[in-house]
C-alpha positions as semicolon CSV with decimal commas, in nm:
position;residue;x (nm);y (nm);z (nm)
1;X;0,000;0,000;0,000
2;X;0,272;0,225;0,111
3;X;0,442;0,172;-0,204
4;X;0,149;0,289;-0,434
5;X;0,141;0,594;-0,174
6;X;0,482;0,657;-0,248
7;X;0,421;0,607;-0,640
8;X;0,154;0,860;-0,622
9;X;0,324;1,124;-0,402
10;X;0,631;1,092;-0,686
11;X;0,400;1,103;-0,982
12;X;0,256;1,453;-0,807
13;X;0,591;1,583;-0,711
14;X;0,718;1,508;-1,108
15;X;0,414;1,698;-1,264
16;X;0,448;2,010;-1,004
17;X;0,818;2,017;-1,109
18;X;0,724;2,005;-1,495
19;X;0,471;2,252;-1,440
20;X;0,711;2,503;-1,319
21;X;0,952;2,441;-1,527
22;X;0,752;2,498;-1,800
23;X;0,606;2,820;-1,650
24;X;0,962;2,965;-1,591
25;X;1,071;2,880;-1,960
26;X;0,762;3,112;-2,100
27;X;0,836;3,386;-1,870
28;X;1,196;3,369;-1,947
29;X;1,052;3,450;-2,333
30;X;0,759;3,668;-2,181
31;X;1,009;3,857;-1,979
32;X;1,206;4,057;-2,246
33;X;0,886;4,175;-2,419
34;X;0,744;4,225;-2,083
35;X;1,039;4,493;-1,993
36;X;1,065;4,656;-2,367
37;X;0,635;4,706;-2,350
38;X;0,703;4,809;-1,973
39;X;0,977;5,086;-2,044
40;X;0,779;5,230;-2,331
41;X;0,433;5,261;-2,154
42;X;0,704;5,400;-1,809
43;X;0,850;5,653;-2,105
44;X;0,572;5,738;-2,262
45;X;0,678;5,679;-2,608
46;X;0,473;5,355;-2,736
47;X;0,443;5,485;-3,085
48;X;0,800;5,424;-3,111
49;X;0,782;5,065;-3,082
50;X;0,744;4,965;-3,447
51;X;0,414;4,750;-3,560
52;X;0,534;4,427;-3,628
53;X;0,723;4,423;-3,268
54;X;0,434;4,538;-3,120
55;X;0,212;4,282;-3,304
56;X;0,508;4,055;-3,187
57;X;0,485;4,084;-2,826
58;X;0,070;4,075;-2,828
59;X;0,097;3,712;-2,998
60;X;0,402;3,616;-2,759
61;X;0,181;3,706;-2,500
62;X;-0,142;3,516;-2,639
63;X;0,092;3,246;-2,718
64;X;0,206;3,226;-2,329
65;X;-0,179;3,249;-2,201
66;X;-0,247;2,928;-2,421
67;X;0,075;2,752;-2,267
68;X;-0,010;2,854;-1,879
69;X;-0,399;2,732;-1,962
70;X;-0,227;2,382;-2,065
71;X;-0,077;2,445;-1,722
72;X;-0,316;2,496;-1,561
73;X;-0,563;2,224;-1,661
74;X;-0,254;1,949;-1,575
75;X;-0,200;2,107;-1,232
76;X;-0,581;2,106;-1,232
77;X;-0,628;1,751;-1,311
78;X;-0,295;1,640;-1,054
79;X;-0,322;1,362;-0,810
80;X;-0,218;1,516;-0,506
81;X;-0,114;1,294;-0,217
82;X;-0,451;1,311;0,064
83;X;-0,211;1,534;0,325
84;X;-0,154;1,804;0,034
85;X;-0,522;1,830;-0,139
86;X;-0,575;2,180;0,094
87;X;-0,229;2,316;-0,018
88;X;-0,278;2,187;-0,386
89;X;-0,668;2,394;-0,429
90;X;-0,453;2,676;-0,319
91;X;-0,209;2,623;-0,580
92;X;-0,416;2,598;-0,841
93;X;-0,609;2,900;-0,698
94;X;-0,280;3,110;-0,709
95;X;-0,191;2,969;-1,098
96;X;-0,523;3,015;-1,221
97;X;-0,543;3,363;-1,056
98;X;-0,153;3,410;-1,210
99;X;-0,331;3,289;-1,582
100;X;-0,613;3,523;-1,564
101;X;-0,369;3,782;-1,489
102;X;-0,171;3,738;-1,794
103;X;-0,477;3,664;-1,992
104;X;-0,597;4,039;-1,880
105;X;-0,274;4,176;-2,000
106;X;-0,290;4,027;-2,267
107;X;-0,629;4,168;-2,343
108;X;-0,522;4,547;-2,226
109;X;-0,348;4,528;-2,544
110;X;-0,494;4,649;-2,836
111;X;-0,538;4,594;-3,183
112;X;-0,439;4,943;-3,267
113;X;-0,132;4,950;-3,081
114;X;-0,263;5,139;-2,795
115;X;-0,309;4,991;-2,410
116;X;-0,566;4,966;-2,150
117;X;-0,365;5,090;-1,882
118;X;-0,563;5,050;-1,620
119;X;-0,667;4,698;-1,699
120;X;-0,276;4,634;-1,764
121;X;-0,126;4,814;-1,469
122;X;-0,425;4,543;-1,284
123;X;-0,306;4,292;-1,441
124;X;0,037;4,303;-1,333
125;X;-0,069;4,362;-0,983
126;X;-0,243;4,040;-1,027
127;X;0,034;3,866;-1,181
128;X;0,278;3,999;-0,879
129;X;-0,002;3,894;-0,634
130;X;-0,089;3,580;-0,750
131;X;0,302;3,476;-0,793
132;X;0,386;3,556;-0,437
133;X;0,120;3,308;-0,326
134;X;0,210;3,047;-0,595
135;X;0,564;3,049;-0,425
136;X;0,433;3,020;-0,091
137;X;0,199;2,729;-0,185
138;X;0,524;2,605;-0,320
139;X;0,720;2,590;-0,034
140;X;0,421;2,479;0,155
141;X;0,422;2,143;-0,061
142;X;0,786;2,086;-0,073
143;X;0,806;2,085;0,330
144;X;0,500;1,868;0,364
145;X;0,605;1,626;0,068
């Protein structure tokens, strides 16, 4: 019995660790356009960035919402061990609240090359918020695993 326990508890442990993985391989993409989009909305000087790099960074970002939903349905769908199922609804919580973040981000950017600040400067707060807890849920699981 203990053994299947075990099997389970390793199956989990390998899917969290893919999950991140993959999530810190988009953002390491994300992050650059992030920054450039970032220091022209901070300068004021968006028109500057040229169409196609602006057209660019909206599909990287659409392209990272449809990798993190992928995510999120296998973190969704994980077998966590019985003594982590509490701190495993709060992860997903945290990494669907971190998707619908992006997803909004996403969104506050617009066809005509022009951005929903508030809904983007929300957005990131949500993003911020919503990866603090995902690293606390984190370290949560790895103590109790």
């Amino acid at each position: 019995m203990a053994n299947k326990l075990q099997q389970r508890a390793l199956h989990y442990g390998n899917t969290i660790n893919h999950i991140i993985e993959q999530t810190e391989e988009m953002q390491e993409k994300l992050d650059p356009m992030f920054q450039e989009l970032k220091e022209k909305i901070t300068s004021q000087d968006l028109a500057s960035l040229s169409t196609d790099r602006y057209q660019e960074i909206r599909q990287g970002f659409a392209e990272g919402v449809q990798v993190y939903d992928e995510l999120l349905t296998n973190l969704d769908q994980a077998q966590a061990p019985a003594r982590l199922m509490g701190n495993h609804r709060q992860l997903v919580k945290a990494f669907r609240d971190f998707v619908e973040g992006c997803r909004e981000m996403t969104e506050s950017l617009r066809e005509d090359q022009t951005i929903d600040q508030p809904q983007f400067d929300a957005a990131e707060a949500k993003q911020d918020e919503s990866t603090e807890r995902l690293s606390k849920q984190l370290a949560r699981i790895g103590q109790l695993a």
